[in-house]
PDB file of N, CA, C, O and CB in Angstrom:
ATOM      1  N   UNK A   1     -51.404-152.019-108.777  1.00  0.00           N
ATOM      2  CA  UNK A   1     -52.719-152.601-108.950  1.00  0.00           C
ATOM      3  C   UNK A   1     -53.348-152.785-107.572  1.00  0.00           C
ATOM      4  O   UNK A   1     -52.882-153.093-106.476  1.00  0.00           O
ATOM      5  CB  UNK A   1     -52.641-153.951-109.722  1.00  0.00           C
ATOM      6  N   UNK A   2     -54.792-152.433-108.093  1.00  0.00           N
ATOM      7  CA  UNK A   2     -55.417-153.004-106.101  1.00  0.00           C
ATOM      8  C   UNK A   2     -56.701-153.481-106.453  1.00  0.00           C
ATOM      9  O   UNK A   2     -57.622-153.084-107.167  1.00  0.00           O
ATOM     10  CB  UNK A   2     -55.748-151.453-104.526  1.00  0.00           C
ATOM     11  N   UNK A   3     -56.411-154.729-105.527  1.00  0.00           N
ATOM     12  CA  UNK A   3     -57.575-155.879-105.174  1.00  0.00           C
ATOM     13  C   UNK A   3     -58.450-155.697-104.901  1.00  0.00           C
ATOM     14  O   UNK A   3     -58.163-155.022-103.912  1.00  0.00           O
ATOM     15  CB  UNK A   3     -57.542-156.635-104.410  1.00  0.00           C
ATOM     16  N   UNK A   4     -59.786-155.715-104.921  1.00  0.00           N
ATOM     17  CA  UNK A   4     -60.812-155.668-104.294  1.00  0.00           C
ATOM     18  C   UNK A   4     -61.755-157.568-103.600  1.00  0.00           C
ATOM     19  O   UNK A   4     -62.685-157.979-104.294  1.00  0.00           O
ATOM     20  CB  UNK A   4     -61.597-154.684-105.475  1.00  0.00           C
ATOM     21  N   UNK A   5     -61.491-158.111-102.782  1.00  0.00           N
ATOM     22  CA  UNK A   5     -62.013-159.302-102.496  1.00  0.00           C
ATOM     23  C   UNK A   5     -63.675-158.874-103.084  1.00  0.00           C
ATOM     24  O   UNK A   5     -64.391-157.882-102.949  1.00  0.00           O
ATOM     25  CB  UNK A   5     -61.748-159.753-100.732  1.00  0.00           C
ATOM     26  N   UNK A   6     -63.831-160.345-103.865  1.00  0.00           N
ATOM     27  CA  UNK A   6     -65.033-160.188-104.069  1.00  0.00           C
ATOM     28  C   UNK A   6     -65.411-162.030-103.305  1.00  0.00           C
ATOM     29  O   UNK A   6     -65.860-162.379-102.214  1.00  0.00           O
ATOM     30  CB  UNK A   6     -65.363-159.684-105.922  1.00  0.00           C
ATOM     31  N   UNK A   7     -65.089-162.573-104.164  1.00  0.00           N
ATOM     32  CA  UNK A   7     -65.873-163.950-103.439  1.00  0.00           C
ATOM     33  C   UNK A   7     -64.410-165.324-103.368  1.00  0.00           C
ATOM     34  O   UNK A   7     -63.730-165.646-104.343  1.00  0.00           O
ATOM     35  CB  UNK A   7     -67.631-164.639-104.867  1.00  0.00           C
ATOM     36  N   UNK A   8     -64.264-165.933-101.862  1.00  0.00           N
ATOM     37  CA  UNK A   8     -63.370-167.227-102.268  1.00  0.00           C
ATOM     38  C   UNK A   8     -64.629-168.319-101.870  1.00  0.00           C
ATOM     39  O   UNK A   8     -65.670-168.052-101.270  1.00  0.00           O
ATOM     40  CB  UNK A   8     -61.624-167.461-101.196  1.00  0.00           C
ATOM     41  N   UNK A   9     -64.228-169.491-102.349  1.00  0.00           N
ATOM     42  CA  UNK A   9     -65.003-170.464-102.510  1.00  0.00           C
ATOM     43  C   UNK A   9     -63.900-171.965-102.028  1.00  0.00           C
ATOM     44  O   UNK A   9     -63.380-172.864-102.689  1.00  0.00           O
ATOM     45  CB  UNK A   9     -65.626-170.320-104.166  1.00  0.00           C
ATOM     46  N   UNK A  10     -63.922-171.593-100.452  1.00  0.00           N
ATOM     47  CA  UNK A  10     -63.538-172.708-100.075  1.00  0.00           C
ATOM     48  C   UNK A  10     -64.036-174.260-100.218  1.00  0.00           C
ATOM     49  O   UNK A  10     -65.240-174.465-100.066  1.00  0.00           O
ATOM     50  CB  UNK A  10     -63.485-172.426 -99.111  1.00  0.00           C
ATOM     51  N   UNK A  11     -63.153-175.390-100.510  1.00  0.00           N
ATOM     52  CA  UNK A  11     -63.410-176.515-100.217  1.00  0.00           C
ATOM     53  C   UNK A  11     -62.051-177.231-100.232  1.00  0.00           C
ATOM     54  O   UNK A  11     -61.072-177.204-100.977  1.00  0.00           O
ATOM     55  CB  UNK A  11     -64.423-176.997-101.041  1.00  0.00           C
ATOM     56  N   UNK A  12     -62.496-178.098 -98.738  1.00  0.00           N
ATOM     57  CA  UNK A  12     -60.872-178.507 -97.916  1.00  0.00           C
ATOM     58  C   UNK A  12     -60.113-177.781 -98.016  1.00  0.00           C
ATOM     59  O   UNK A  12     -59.397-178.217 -98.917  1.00  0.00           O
ATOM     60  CB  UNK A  12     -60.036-179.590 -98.262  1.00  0.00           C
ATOM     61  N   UNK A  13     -59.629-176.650 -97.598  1.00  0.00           N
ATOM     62  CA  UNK A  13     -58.779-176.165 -97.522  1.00  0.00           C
ATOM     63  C   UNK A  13     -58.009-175.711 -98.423  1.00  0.00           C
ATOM     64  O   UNK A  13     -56.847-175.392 -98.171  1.00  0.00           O
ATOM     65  CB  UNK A  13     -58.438-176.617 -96.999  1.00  0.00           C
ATOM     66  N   UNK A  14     -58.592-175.604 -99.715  1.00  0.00           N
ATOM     67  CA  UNK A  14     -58.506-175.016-101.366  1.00  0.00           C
ATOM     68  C   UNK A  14     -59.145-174.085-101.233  1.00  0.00           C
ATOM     69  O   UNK A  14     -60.029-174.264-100.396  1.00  0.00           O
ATOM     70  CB  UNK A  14     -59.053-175.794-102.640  1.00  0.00           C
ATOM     71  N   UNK A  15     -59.136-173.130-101.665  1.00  0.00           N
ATOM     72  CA  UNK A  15     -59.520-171.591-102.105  1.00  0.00           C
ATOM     73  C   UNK A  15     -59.538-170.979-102.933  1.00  0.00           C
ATOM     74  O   UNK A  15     -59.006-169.869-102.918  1.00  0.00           O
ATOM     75  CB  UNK A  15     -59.143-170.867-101.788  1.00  0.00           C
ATOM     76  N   UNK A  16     -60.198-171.498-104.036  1.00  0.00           N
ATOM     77  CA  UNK A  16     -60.313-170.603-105.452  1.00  0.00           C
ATOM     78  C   UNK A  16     -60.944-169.193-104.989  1.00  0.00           C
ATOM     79  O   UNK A  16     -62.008-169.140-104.372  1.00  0.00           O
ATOM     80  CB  UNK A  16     -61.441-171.408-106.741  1.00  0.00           C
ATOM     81  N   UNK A  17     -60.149-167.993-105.362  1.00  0.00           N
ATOM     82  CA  UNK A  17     -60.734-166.635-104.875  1.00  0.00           C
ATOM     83  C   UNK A  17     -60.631-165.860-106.588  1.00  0.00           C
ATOM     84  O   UNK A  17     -59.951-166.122-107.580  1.00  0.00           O
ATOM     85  CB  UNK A  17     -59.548-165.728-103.326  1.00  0.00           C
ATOM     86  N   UNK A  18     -61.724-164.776-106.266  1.00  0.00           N
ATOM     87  CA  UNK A  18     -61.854-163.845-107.179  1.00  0.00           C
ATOM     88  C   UNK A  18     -61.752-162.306-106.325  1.00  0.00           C
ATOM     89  O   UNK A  18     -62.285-161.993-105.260  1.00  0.00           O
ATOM     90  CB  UNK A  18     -63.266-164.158-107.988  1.00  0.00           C
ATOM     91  N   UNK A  19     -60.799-161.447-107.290  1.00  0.00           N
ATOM     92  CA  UNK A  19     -60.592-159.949-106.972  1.00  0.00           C
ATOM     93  C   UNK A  19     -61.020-159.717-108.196  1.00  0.00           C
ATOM     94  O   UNK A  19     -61.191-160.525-109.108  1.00  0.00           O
ATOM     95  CB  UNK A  19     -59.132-159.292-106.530  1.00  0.00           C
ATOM     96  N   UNK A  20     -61.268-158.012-108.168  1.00  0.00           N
ATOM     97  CA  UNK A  20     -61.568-156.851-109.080  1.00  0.00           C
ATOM     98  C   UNK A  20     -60.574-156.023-108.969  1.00  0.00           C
ATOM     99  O   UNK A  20     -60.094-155.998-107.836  1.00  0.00           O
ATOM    100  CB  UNK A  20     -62.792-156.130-108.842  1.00  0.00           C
ATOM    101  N   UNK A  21     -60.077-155.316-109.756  1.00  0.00           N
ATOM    102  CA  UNK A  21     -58.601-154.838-110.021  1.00  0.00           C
ATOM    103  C   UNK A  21     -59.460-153.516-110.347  1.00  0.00           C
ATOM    104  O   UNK A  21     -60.591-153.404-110.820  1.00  0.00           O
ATOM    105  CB  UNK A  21     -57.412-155.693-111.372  1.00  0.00           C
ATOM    106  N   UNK A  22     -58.370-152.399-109.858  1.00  0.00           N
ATOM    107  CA  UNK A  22     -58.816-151.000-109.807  1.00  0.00           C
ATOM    108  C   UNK A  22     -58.884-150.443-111.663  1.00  0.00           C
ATOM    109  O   UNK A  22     -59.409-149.395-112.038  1.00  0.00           O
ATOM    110  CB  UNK A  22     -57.503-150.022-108.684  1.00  0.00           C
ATOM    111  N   UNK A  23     -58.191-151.498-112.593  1.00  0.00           N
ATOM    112  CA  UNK A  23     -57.559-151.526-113.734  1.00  0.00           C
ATOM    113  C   UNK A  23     -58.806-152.080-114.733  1.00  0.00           C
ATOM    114  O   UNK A  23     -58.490-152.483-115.853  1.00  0.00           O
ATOM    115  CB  UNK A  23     -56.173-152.439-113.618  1.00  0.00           C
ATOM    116  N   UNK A  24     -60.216-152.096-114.324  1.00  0.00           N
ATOM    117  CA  UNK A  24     -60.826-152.908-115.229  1.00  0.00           C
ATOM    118  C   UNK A  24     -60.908-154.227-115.444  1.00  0.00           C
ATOM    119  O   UNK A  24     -61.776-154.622-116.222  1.00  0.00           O
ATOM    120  CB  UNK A  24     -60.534-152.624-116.058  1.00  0.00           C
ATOM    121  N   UNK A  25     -59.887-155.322-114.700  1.00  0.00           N
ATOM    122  CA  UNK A  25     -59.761-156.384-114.721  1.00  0.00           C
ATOM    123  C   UNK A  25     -60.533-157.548-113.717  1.00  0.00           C
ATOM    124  O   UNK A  25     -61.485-157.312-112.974  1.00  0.00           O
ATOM    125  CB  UNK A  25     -58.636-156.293-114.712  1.00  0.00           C
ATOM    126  N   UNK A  26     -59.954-158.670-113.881  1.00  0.00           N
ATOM    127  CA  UNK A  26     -60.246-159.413-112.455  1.00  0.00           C
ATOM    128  C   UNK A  26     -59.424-160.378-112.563  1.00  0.00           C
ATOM    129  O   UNK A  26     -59.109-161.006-113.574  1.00  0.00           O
ATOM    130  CB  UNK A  26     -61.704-159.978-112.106  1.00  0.00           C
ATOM    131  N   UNK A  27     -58.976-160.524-111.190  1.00  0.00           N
ATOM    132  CA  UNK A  27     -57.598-161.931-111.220  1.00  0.00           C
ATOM    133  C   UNK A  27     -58.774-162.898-110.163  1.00  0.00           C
ATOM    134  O   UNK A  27     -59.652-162.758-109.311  1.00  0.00           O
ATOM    135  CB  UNK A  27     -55.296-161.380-110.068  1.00  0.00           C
ATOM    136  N   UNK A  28     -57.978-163.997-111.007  1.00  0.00           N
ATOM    137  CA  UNK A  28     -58.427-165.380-110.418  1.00  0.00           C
ATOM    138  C   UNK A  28     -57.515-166.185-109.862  1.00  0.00           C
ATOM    139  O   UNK A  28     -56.510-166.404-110.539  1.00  0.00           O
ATOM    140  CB  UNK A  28     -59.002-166.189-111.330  1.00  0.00           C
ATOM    141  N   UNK A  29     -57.615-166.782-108.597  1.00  0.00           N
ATOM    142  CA  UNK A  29     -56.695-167.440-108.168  1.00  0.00           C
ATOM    143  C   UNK A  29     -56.951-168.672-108.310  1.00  0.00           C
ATOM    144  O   UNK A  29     -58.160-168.698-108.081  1.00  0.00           O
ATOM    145  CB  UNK A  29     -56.397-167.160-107.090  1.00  0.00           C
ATOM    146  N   UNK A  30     -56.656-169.655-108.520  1.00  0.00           N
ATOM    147  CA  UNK A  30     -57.557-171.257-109.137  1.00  0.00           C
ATOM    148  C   UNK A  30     -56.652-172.296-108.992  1.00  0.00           C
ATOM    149  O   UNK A  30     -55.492-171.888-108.937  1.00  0.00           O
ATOM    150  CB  UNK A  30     -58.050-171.356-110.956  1.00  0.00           C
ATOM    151  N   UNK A  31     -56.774-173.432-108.915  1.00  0.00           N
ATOM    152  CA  UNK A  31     -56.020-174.761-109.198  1.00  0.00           C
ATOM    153  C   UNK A  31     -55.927-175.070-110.049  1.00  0.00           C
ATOM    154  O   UNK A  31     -56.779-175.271-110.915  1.00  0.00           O
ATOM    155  CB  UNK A  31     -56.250-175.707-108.833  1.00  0.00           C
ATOM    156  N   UNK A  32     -53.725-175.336-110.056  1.00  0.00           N
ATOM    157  CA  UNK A  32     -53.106-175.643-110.829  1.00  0.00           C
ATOM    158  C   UNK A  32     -53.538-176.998-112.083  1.00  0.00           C
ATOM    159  O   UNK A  32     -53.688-178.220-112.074  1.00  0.00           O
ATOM    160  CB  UNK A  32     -52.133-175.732-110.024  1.00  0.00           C
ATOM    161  N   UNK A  33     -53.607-175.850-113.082  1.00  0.00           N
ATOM    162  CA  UNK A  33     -53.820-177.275-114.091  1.00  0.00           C
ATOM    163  C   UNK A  33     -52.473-178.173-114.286  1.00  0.00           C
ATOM    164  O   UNK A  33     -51.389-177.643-114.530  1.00  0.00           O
ATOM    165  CB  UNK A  33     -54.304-176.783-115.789  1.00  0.00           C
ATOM    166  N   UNK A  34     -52.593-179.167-114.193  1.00  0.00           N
ATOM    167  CA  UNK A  34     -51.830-180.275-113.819  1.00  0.00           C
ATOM    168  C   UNK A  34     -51.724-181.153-115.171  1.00  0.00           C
ATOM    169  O   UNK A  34     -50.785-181.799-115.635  1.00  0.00           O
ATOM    170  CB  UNK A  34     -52.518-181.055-112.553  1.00  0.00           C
ATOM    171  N   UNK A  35     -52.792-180.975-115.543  1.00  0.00           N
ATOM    172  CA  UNK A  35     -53.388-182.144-116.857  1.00  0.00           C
ATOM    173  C   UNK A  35     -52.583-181.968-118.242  1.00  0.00           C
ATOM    174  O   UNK A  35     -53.155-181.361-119.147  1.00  0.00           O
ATOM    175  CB  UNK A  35     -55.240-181.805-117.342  1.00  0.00           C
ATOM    176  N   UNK A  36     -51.310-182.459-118.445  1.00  0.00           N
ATOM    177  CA  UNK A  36     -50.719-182.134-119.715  1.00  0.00           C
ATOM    178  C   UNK A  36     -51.589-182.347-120.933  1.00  0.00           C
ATOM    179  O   UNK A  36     -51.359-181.477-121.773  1.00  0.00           O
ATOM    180  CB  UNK A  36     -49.524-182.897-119.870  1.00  0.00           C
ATOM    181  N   UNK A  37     -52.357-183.070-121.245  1.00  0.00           N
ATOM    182  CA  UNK A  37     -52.955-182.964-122.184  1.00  0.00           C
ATOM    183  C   UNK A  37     -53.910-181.291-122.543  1.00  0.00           C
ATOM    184  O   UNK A  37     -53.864-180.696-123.620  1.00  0.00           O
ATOM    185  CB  UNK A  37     -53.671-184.206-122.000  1.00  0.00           C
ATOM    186  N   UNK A  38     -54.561-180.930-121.529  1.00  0.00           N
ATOM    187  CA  UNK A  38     -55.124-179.815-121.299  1.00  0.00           C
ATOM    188  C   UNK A  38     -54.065-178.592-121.356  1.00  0.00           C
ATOM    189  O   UNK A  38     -54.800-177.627-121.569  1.00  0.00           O
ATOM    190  CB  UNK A  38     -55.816-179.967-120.048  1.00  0.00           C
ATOM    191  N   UNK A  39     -53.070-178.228-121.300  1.00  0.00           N
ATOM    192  CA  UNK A  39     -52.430-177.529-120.849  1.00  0.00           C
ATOM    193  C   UNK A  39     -51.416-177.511-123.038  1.00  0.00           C
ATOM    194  O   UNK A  39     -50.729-176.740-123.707  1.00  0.00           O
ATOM    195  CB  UNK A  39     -51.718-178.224-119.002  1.00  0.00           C
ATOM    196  N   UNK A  40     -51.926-178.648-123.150  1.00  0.00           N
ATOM    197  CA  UNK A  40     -50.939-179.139-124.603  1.00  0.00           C
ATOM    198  C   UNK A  40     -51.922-177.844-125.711  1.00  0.00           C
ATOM    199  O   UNK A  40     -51.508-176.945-126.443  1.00  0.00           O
ATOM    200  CB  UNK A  40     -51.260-181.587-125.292  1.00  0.00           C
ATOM    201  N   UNK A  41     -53.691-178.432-125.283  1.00  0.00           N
ATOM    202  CA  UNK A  41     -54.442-178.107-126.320  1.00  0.00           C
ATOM    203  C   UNK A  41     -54.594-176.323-126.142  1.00  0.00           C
ATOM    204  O   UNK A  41     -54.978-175.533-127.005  1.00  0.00           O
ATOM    205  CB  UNK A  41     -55.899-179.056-126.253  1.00  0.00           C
ATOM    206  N   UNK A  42     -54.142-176.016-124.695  1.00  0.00           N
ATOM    207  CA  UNK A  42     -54.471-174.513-124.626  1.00  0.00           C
ATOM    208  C   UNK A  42     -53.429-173.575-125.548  1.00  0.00           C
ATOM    209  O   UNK A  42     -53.710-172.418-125.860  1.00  0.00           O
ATOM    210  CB  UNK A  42     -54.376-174.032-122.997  1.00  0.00           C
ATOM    211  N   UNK A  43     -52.087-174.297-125.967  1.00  0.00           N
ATOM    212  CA  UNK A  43     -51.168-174.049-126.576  1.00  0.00           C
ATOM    213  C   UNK A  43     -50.665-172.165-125.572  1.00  0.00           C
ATOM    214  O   UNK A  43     -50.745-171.087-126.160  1.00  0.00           O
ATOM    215  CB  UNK A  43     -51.732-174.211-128.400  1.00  0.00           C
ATOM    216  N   UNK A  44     -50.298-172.278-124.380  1.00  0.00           N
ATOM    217  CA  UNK A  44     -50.301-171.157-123.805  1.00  0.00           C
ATOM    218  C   UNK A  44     -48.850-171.159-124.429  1.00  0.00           C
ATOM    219  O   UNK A  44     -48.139-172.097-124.791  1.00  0.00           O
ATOM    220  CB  UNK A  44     -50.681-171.005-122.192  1.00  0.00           C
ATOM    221  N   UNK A  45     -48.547-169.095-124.435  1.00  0.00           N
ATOM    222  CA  UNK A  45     -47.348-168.673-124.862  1.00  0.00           C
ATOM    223  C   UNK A  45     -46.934-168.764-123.451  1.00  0.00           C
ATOM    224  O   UNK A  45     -47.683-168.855-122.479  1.00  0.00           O
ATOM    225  CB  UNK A  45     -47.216-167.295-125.702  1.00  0.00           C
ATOM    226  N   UNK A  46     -45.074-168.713-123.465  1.00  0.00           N
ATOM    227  CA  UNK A  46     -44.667-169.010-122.030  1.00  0.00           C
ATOM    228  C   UNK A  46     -44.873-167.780-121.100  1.00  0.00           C
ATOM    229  O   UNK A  46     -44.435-167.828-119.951  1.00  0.00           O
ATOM    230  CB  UNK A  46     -43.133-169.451-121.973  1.00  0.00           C
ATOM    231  N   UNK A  47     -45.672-166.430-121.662  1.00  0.00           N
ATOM    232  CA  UNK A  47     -45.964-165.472-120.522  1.00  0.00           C
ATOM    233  C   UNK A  47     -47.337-165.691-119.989  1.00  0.00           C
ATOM    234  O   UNK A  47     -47.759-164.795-119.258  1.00  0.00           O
ATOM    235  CB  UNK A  47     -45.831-163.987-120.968  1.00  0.00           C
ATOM    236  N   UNK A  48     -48.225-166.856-120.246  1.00  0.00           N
ATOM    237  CA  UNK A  48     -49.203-166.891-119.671  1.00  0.00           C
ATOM    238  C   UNK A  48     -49.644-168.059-118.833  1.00  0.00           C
ATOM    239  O   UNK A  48     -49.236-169.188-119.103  1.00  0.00           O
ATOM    240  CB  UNK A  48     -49.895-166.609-120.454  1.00  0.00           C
ATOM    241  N   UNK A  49     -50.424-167.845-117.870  1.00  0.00           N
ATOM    242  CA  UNK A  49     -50.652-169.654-116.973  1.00  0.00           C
ATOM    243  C   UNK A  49     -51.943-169.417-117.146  1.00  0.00           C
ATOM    244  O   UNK A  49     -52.510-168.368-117.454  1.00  0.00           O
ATOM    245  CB  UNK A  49     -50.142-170.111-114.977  1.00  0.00           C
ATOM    246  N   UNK A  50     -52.640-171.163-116.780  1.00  0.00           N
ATOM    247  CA  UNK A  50     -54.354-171.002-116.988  1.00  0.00           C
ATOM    248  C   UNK A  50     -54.282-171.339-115.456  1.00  0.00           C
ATOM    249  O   UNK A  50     -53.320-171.500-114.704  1.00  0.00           O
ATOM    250  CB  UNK A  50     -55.469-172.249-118.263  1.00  0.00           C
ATOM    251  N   UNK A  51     -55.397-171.380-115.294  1.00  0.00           N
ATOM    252  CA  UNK A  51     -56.231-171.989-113.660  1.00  0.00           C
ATOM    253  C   UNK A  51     -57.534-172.361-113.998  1.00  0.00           C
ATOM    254  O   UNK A  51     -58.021-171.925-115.041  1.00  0.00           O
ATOM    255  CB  UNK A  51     -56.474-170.730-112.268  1.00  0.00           C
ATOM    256  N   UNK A  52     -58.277-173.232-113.140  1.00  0.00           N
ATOM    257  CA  UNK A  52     -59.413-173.701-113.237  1.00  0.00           C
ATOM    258  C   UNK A  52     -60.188-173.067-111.314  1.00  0.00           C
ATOM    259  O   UNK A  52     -59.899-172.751-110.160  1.00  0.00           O
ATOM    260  CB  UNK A  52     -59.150-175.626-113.700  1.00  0.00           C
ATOM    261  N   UNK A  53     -61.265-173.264-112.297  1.00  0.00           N
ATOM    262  CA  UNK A  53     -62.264-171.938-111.475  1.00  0.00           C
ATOM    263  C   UNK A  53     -63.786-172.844-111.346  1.00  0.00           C
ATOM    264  O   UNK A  53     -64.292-173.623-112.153  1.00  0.00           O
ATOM    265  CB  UNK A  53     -62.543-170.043-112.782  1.00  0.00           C
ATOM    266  N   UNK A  54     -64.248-172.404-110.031  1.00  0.00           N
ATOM    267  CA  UNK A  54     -65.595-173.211-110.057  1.00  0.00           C
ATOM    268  C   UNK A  54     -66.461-172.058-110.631  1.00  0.00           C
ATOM    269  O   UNK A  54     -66.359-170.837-110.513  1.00  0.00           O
ATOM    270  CB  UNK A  54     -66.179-173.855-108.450  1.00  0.00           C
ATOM    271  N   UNK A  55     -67.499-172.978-111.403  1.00  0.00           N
ATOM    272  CA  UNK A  55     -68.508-171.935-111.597  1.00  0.00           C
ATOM    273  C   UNK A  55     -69.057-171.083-111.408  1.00  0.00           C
ATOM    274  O   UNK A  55     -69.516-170.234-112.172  1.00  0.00           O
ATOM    275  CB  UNK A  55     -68.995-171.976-111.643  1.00  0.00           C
ATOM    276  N   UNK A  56     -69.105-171.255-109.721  1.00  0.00           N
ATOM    277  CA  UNK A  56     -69.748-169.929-108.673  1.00  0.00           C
ATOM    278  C   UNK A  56     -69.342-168.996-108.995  1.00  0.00           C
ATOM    279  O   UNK A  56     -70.108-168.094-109.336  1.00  0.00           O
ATOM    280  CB  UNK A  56     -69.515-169.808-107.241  1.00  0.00           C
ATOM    281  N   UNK A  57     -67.637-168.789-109.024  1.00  0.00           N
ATOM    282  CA  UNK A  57     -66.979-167.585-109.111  1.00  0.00           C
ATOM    283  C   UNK A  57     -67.241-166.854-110.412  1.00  0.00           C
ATOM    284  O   UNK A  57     -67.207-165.628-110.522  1.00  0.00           O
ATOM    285  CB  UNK A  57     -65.588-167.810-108.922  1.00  0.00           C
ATOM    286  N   UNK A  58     -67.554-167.868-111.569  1.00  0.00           N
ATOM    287  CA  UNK A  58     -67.543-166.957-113.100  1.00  0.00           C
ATOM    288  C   UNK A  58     -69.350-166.230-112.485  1.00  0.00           C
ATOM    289  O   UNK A  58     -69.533-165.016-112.571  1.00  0.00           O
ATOM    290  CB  UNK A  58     -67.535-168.439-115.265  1.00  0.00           C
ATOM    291  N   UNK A  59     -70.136-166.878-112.092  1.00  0.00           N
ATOM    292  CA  UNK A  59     -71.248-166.523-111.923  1.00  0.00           C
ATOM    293  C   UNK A  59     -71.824-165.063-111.181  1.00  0.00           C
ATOM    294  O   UNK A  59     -72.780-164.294-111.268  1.00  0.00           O
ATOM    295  CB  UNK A  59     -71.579-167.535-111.403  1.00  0.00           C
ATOM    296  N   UNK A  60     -70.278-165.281-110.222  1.00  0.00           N
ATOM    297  CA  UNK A  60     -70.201-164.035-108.842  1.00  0.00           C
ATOM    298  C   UNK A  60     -69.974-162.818-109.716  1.00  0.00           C
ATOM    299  O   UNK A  60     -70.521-161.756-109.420  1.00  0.00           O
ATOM    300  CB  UNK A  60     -68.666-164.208-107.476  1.00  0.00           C
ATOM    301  N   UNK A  61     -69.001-162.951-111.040  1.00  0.00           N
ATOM    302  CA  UNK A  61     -68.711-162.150-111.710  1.00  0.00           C
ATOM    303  C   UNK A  61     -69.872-161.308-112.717  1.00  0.00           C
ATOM    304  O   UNK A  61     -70.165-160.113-112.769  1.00  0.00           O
ATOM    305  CB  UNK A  61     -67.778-162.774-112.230  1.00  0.00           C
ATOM    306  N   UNK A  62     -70.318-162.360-113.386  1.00  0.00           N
ATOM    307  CA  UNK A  62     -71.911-161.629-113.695  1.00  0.00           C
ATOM    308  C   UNK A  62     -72.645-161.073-112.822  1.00  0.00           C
ATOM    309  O   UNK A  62     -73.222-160.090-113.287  1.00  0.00           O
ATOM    310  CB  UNK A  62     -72.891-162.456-114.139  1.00  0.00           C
ATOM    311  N   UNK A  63     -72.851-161.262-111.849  1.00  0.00           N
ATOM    312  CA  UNK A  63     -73.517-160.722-110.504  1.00  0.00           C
ATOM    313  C   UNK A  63     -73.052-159.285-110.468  1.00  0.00           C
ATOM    314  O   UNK A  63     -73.794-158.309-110.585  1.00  0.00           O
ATOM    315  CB  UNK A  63     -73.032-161.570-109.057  1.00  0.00           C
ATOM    316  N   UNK A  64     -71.504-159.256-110.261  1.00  0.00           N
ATOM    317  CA  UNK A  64     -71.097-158.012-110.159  1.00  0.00           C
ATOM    318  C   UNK A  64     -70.947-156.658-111.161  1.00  0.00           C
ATOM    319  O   UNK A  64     -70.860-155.453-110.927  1.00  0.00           O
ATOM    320  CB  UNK A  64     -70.141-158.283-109.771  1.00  0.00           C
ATOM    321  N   UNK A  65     -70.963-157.653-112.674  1.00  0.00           N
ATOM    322  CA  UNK A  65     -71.146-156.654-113.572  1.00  0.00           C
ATOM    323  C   UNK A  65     -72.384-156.146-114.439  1.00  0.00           C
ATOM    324  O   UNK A  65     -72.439-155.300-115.331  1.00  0.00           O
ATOM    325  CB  UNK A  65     -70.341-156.918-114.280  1.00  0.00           C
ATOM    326  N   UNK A  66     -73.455-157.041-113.807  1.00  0.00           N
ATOM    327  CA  UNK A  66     -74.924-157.027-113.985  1.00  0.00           C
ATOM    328  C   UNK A  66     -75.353-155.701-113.276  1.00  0.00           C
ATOM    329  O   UNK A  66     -76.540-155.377-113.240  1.00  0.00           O
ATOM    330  CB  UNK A  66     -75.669-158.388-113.338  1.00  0.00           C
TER     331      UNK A  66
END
């Protein structure tokens, strides 16, 4: 698979980043959801993790596929 940097969105020294994958995709790198309750209701199977993402980045993404 290969990355393409599209946008990170520093604050303090956190870095939520977004790539474009040569594959049609896009990976998000985001902060760890922490929040068991949140994490209860997503009911994830054990091959998947969530992350939380600032808006900018879902926005950067329309940008790019606009």
């Amino acid at each position: 698979m290969h990355l393409t940097f599209i946008r990170k969105d520093s604050n303090g020294g956190q870095s939520p980043t977004l790539y474009r994958t040569d594959r049609g995709t896009f990976v998000v790198q985001g902060y760890k959801i922490d929040d068991p309750q949140a994490l209860h209701t997503l009911n994830l199977p054990s091959h998947e993790t969530a992350v939380e993402v600032p808006e900018a980045l879902l926005k950067e993404i329309a940008r790019e596929l606009g």
